[in-house]
C-alpha positions in Angstrom: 31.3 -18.0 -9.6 28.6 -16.2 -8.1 26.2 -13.8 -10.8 27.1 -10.8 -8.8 30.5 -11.7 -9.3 30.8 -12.6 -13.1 28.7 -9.0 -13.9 31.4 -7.1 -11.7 34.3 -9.1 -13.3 32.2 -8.0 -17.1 32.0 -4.5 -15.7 35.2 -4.1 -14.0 36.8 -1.3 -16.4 33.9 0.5 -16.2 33.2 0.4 -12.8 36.7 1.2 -12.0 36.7 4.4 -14.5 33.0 5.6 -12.6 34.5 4.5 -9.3 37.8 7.0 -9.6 36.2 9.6 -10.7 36.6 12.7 -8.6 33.7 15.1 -7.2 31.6 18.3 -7.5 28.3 19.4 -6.7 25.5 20.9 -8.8 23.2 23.6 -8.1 20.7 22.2 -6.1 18.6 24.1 -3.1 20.4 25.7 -0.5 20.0 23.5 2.7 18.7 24.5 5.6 21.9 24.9 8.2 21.3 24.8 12.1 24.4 26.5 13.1 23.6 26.1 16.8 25.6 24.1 19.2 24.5 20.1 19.2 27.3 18.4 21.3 27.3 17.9 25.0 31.0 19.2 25.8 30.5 22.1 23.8 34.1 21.7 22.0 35.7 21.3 25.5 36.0 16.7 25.1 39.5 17.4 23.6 38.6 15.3 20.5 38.2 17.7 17.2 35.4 16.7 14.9 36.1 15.0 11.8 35.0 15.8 8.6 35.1 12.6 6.0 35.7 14.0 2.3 35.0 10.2 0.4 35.8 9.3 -3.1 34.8 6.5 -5.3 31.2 7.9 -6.0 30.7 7.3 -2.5 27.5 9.7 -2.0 23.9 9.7 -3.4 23.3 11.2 -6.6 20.4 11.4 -8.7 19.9 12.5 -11.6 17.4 14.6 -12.7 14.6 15.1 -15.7 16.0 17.8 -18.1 12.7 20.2 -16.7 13.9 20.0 -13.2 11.1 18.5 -12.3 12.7 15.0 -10.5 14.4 12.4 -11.0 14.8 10.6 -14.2 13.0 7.2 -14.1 13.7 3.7 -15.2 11.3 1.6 -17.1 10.8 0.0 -13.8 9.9 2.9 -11.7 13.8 3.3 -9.9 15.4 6.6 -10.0 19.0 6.5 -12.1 21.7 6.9 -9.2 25.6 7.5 -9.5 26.7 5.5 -6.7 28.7 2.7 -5.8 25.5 0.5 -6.6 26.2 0.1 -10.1 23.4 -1.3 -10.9 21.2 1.9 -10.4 23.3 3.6 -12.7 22.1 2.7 -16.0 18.1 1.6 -16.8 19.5 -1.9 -16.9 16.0 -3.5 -18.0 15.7 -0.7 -20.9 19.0 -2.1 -21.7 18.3 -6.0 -21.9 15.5 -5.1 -23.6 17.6 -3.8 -26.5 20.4 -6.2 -26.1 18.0 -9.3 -26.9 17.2 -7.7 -30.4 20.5 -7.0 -31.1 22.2 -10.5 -30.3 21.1 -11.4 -33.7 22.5 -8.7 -35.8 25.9 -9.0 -33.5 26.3 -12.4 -33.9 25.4 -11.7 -37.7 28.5 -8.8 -38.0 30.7 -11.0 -36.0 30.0 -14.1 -38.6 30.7 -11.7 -41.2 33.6 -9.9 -39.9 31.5 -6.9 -40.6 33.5 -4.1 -38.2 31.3 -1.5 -39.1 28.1 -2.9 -38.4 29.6 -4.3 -34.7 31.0 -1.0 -33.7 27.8 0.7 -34.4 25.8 -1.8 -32.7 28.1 -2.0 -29.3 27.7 2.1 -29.3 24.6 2.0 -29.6 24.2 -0.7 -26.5 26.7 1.6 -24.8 24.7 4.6 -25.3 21.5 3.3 -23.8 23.8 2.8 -21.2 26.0 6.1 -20.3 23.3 8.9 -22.0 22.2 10.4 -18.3 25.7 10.6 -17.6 26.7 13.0 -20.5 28.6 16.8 -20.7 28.1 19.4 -22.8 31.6 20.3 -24.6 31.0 23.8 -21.9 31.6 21.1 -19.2 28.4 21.2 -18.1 26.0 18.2 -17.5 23.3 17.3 -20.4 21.2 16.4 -17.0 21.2 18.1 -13.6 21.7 16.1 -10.4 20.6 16.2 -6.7 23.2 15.3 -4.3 21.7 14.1 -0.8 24.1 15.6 1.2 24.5 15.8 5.2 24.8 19.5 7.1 24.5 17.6 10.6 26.4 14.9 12.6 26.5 11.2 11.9 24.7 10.6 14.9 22.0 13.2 13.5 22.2 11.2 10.6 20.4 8.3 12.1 17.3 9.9 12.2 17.3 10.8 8.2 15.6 8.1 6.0 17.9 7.3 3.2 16.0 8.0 -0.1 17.3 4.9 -1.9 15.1 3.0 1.0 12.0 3.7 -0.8 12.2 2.2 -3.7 11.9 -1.4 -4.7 13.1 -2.9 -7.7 12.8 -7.0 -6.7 16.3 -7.0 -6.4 16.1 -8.5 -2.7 12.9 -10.6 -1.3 11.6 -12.0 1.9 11.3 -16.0 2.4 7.8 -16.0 1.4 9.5 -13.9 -1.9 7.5 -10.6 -0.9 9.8 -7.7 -2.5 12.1 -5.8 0.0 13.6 -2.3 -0.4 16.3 -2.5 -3.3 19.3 -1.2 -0.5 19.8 -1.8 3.0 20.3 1.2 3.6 17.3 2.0 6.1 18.9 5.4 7.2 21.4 7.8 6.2 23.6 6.4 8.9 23.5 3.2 7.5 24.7 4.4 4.0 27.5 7.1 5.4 28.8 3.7 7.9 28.6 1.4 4.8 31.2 4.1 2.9 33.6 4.8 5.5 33.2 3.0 9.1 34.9 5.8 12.0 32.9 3.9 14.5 36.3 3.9 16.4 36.5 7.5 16.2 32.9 7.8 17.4 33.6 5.3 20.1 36.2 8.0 21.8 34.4 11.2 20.9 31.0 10.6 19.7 29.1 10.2 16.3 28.2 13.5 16.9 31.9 14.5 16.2 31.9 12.8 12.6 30.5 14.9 9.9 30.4 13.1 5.9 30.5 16.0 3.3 28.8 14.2 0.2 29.0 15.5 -2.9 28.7 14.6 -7.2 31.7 12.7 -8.6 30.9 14.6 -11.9 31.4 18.3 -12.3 33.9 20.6 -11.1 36.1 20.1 -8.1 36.6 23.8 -7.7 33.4 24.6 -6.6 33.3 21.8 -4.3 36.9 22.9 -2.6 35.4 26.3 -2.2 32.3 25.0 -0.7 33.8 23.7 1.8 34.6 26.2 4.2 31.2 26.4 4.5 30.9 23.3 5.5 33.8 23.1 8.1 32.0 26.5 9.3 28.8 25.0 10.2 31.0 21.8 11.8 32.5 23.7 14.5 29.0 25.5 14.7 27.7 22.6 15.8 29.9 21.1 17.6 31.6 23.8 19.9 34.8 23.1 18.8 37.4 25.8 17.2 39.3 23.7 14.8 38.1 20.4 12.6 39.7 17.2 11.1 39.7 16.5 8.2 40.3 13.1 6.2 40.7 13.4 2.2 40.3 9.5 0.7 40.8 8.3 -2.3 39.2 10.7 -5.2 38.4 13.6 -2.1 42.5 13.9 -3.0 41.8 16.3 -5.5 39.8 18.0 -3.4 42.3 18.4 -0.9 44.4 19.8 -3.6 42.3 22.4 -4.1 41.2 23.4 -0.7 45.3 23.4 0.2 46.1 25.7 -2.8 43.2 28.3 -2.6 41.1 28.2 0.1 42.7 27.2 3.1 42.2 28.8 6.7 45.1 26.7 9.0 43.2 28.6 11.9 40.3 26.0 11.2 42.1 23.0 11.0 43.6 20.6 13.7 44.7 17.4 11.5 44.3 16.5 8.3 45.0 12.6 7.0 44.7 11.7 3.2 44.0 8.0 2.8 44.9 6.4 -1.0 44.7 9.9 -2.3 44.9 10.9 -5.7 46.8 13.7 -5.1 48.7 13.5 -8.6 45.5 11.9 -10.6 45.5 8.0 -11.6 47.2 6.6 -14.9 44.5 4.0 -14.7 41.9 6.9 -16.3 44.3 8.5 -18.4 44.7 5.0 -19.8 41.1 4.5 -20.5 40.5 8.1 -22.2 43.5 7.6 -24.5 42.3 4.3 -25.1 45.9 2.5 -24.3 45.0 -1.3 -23.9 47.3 -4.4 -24.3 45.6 -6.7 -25.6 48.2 -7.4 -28.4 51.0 -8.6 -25.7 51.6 -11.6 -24.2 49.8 -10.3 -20.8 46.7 -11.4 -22.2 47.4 -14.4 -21.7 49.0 -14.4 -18.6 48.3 -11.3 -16.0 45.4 -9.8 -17.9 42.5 -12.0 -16.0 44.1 -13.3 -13.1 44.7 -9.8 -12.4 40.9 -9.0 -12.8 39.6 -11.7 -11.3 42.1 -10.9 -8.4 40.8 -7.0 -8.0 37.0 -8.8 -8.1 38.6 -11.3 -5.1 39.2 -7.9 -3.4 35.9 -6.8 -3.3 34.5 -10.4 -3.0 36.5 -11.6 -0.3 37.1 -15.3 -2.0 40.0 -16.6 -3.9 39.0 -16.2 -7.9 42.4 -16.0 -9.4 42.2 -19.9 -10.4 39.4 -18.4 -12.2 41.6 -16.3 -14.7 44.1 -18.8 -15.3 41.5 -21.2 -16.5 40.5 -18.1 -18.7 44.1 -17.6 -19.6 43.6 -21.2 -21.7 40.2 -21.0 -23.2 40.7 -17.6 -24.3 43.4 -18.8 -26.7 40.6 -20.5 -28.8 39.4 -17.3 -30.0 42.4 -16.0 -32.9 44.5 -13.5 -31.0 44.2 -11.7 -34.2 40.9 -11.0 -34.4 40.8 -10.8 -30.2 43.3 -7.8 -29.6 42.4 -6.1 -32.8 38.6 -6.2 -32.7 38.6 -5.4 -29.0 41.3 -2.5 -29.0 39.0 -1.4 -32.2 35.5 -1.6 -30.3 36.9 0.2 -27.1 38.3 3.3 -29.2 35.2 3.8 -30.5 32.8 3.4 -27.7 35.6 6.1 -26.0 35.5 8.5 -28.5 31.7 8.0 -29.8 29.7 7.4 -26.0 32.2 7.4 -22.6 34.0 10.8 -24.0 30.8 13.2 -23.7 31.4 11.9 -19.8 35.5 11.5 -19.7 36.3 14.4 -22.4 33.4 16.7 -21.2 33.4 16.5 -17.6 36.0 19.2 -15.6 36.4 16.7 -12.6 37.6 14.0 -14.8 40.6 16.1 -16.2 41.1 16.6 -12.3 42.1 12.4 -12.2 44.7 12.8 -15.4 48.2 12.8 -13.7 49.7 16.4 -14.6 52.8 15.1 -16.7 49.6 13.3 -19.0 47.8 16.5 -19.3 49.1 18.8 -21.5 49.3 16.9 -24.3 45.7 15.5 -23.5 44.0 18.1 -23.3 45.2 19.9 -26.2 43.9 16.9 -28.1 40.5 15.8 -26.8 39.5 19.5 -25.3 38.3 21.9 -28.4 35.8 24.2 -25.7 37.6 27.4 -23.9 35.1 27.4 -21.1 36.2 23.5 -20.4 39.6 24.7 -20.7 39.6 27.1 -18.4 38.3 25.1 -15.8 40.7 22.0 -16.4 43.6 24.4 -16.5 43.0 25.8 -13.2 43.2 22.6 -11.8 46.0 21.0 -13.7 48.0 24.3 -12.2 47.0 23.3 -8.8 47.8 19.9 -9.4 51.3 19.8 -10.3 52.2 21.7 -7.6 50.3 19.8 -4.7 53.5 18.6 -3.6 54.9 21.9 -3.1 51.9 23.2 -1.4 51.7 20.2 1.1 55.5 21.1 1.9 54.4 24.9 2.2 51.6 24.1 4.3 53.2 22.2 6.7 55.9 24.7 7.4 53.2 27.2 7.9 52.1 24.8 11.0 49.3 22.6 9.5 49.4 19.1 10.4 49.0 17.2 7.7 49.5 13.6 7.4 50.0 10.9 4.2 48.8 7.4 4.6 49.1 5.3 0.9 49.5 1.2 -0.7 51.6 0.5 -3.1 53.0 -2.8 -4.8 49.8 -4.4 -6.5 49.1 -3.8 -10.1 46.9 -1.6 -11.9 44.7 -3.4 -14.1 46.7 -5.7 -16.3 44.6 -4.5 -19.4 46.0 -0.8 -19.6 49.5 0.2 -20.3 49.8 1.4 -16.7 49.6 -1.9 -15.1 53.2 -1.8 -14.1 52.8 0.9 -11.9 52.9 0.0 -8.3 49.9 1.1 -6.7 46.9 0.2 -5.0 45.2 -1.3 -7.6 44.1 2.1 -8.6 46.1 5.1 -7.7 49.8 4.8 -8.5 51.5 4.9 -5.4 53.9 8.1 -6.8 50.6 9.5 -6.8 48.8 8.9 -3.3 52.4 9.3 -1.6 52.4 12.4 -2.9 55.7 12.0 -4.7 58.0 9.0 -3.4 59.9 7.2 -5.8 58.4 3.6 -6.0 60.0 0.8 -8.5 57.3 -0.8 -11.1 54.9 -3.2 -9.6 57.3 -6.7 -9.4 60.3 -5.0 -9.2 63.3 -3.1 -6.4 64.8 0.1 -7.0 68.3 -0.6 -8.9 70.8 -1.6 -7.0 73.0 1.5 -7.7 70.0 3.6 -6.5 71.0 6.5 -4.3 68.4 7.5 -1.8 67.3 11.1 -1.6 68.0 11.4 2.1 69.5 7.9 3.6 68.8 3.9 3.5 66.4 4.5 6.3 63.7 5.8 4.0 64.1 2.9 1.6 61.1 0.6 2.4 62.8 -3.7 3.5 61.8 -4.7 0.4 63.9 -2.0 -1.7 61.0 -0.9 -3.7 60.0 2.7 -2.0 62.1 5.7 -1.5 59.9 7.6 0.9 62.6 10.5 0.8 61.5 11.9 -2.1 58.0 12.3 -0.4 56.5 15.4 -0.4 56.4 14.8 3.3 58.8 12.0 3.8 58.3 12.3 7.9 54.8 12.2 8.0 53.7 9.4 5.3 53.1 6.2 6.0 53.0 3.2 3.1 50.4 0.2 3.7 52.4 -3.0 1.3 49.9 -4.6 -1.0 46.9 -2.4 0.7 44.5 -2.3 -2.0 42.3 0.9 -2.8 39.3 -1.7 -2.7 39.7 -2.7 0.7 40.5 0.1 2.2 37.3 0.0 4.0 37.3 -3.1 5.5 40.6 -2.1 6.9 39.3 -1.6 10.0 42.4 -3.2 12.4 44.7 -1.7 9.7 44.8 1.6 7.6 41.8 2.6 9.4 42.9 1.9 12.5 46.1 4.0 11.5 44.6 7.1 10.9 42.0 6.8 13.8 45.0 7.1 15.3 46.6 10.1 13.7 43.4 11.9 14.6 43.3 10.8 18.1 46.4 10.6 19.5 48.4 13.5 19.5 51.3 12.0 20.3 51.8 10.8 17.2 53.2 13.5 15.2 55.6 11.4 12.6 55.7 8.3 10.8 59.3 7.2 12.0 60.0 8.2 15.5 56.9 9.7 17.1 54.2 7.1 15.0 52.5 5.4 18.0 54.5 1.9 17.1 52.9 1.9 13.4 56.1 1.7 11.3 56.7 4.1 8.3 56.3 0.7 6.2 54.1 -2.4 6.7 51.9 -4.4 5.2 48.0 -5.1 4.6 46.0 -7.9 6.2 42.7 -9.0 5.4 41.5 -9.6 9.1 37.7 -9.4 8.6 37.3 -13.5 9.1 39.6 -13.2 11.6 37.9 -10.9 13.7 34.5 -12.9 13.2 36.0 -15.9 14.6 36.9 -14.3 17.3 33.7 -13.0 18.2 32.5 -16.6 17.8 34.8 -17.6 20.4 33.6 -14.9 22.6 30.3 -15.5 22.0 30.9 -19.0 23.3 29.1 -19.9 27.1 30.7 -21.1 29.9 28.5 -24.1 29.5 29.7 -24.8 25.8 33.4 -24.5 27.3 33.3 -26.8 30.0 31.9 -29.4 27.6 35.4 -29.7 25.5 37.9 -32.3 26.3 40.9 -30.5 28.3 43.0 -31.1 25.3 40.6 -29.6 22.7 40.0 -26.7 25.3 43.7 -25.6 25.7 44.1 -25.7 22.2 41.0 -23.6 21.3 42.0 -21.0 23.9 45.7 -21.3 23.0 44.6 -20.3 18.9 42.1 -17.4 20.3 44.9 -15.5 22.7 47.3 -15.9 19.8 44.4 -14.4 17.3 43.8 -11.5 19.3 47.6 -10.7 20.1 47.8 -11.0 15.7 44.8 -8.8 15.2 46.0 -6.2 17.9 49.3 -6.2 16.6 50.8 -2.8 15.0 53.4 -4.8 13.3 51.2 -6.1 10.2 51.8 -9.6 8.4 49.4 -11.4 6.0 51.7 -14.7 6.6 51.0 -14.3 10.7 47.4 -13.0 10.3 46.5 -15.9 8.2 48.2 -18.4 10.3 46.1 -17.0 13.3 42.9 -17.1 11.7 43.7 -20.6 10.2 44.1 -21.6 13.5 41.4 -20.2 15.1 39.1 -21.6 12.6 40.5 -25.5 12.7 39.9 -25.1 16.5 36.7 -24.1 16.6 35.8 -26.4 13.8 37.4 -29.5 15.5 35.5 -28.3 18.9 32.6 -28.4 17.0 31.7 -24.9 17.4 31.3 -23.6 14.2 27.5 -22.4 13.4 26.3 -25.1 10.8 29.5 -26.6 9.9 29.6 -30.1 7.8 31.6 -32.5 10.2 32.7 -34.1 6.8 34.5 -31.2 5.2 38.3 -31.4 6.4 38.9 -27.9 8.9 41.8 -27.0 6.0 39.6 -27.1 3.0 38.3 -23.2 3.5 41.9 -22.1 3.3 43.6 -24.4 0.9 41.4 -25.7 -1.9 41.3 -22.5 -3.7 45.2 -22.0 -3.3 45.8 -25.3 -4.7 43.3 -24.5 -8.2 45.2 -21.4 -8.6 48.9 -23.9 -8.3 47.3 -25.8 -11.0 45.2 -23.8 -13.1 48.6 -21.3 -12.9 50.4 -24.0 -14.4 48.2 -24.8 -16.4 48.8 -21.2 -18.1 52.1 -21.3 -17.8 52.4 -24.1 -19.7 50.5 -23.0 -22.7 52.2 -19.5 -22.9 55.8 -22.0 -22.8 54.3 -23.6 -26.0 52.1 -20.7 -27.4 53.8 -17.6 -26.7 51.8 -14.7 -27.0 49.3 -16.2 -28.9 46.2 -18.7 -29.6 45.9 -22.2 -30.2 45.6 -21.6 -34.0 49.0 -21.7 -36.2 49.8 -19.0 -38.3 46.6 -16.6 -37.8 
């Protein structure tokens, strides 16, 4: 396994918690607006601009020295950023530095089963770690932070620098080992396309009509929501137009929410789509603040790693979860004891001692705790009435989203639900066996359907809310008790960690939803994308078929007849797959299977090993996971839920 990928599978709770945070904005400068027009057809090209309102710390922040003065500094000159580069976020050099004096006095505690010392010592690490990150118990941040943010086009956007260009850490280097800029990120355009790719949006109106409103994942959503009618202001300012689109993804949910509830103006707003939105808040960080782990079940030894290892596969693109079962049978060498108690022990107290002045403190994280958790949460871990206040307004908007998507509707707005469902949350917390997206609950980014536990079908005595035609093939979705049961569409297995490579897909699907206007439903009137379908992961697909494109005449000619026909045989069928509104893994897999062991017995693949066999890319991985998996399975027959070690 790769380095990148062992630190994210390490740092996977973590980054999960940062990465589902929601959003808010600081005060910062007032930017400088152009409110002039900037589009050719001057709002007349019947395509509405879109405004994209992202999630998953999915803008630039910095933050800043506590006089205001910049940003605050590593030890080796980079700004600390809360991004989805996680390495920015912490001063990771600081941070080994500290870590190689402590191995000692850890493996010391541990030898000595000395709790105490070992708690004190991980917090301590963990501090170094999360410090810039910290609230005040008023909800407000310990350090400020600048948000680059975007008051022009996309297409604008490409003349912008981005700031994260000009620094250099020697994270990336030339072939001669000269140090490159730490992202690739040349421009702002690169970093807003690298977030959320519309580039078939801008293909049909222009990336003049895509607008990215960037904001803080830390702070309060309520000022964000209200901000933003400035925002769409300045949009159809720009562009000419009289109404905007808008799409709400992932954490830009709550958001939604809140610009639904309060500060709406349906005059302004042609379509809106939210895209794995956390509409009711995530179980996954309710989980994490409360601490509720289960490590003392048999799913340690089972689901916990394979399940990991599979959300790190998402983001990865390679089979890993052969990985995780081979962990499933060395981790039983450690005492399961000493395991699930230590660990559950250690993660309470770096919760309640570091990660609660961000989790506890911050207003936008009480915005991602689902509204039946947060009552009783916040009467226990909130003791500040300013806080209070703040998390209370949005808790009030929150449980009745639902309501006000219904309301709005009626009232004429177009709004539009597009969700996964059936993967598990992370195995480690108690929520796992929701069925989600790997991180929103599907109840949640449905916006109220009833959906059976991740693994399971609705009971068979299950009456649906409006008839069988709004129970998903697989019996495992009611979409009738859907705040909008017409207009939501649900992606099988679609995880939130793919949704941007989902360009054929879930993408593709609300592209559509923006574009076509004919499309004013998810069951009759959908454009041919049924209410229910499933996920594909067609990025190698769709590069093999630009390498068959790519292909000359010349190159062609060259193949025997027989190899020929059955190259262009594989291609036809790969395109019809990948153009296909009817989505099957089973189908896109076969196609791009195909496509590659044609190409690879034409000899066309770029640098390809004529003694590797054309099947080994697609099965050797599949057939670690058979054995390592029964491998597992065999030791948790003999084992149950616990290690090698009788008795302990």
């Amino acid at each position: 396994m790769k380095k990148s990928q062992k630190i994210l599978a390490v740092l996977l709770a973590v980054t999960m918690v940062l990465s589902a945070l929601p959003f808010a904005a600081f005060a910062q400068e007032a930017p400088v607006i152009d409110h002039s027009c900037k589009t050719d057809c001057g709002g007349q090209c019947g395509y509405s601009p879109v405004i994209i309102v992202p999630g998953i710390m999915q803008s630039q922040v910095y933050v800043q020295n506590q006089d205001g003065t910049g940003d605050l500094m590593t030890v080796d000159g980079f700004p600390i950023v809360e991004s989805m580069d996680m390495q920015f976020m912490f001063d990771t050099q600081s941070v080994k530095q500290d870590l190689k004096k402590m191995i000692w006095p850890i493996l010391k505690a541990l030898l000595f089963g000395q709790k105490a010392k070992l708690t004190d010592l991980v917090c301590e690490i963990a501090d170094k770690c999360f410090y810039s990150h910290y609230f005040n118990e008023d909800g407000t941040r310990v350090y400020d932070a600048q948000v680059d943010e975007y008051w022009y086009s996309v297409e604008e956007s490409k003349n912008h620098p981005d700031k994260s260009y000009g620094y250099a850490k020697g994270y990336r280097t030339d072939k001669d080992g000269n140090t490159l800029p730490t992202t690739k990120y040349e421009t702002e355009y690169d970093f807003i396309m690298r977030q959320v790719d519309l580039t078939e949006y801008a293909d049909m109106a222009g990336y003049d009509h895509i607008y990215y409103y960037a904001y803080s994942s830390f702070g309060d959503t309520y000022s964000i929501a209200e901000r933003f009618n400035e925002y769409i202001q300045m949009v159809k300012d720009q562009t000419g137009h009289d109404k905007v689109s808008v799409v709400f993804i992932s954490l830009g949910g709550t958001i939604g929410n809140t610009y639904l509830a309060d500060f709406r103006n349906p005059d302004d707003i042609d379509r809106i789509v939210f895209a794995a939105a956390a509409m009711d808040g995530s179980y996954l960080l309710s989980d994490l603040m409360k601490g509720n782990l289960t490590l003392d079940s048999k799913d340690l030894y089972t689901t916990v790693l394979p399940d990991l290892m599979y959300l790190v596969e998402q983001t990865q693109g390679v089979n890993l979860r052969w990985v995780g079962y081979l962990l499933n049978v060395v981790l039983r060498i450690i005492p399961q004891k000493f395991l699930s108690g230590t660990v559950t022990e250690l993660f309470q107290a770096v919760i309640d001692r570091v990660l609660g002045k961000m989790l506890y403190n911050c207003p936008s994280m009480w915005a991602l705790v689902p509204s039946s958790e947060y009552p009783e949460m916040a009467d226990r871990y909130i003791k500040n009435e300013t806080l209070r206040a703040k998390t209370d307004r949005y808790y009030n908007i929150q449980k009745n989203a639902a309501q006000t998507l219904k309301e709005r509707t009626a009232e004429g707005m177009d709004i539009f639900v597009v969700c996964g469902y059936n993967l598990p949350m992370p195995s480690i917390l108690g929520c796992y066996t929701y069925s989600s997206d790997n991180i929103i609950q599907a109840s949640s980014s449905s916006a109220g359907a009833t959906v059976a536990p991740y693994g399971k079908t609705l009971p068979t005595n299950y009456k649906p809310a409006i008839d069988e035609s709004y129970i998903s093939p697989e019996r495992e979705v009611d979409a009738g008790t859907a705040a909008l049961p017409e207009r939501t569409w649900f992606i099988r297995n679609q995880s939130h960690l793919t949704l941007q490579s989902a360009l054929h897909d879930t993408i593709h699907l609300c592209v559509q939803i923006l574009a076509d206007k004919q499309i004013t439903d998810a069951r009759v009137h959908n454009g041919g994308f049924a209410q229910f379908n499933g996920y594909r992961p067609t990025k190698e697909l769709q590069n093999l078929i630009d390498r068959y494109e790519e292909l000359t005449q010349e190159e062609l000619s060259a193949l025997k007849p027989a190899k020929a026909s059955a190259l262009q045989t594989a291609y036809e069928n790969a395109v019809d797959v990948l153009e296909s509104k009817d989505w099957d893994y089973d189908k896109e897999q076969e196609a791009e299977k195909a496509l590659y062991t044609a190409l690879y017995k034409a000899k066309l693949l770029p640098n390809q090993d004529s003694a590797d066999s054309p099947y080994k890319k697609y099965s050797l991985a599949k057939d670690l996971s058979k054995f390592t998996k029964g491998w597992s399975d065999l030791t948790a027959l003999l084992f149950g839920s616990r290690d090698y070690i009788p008795f302990v």
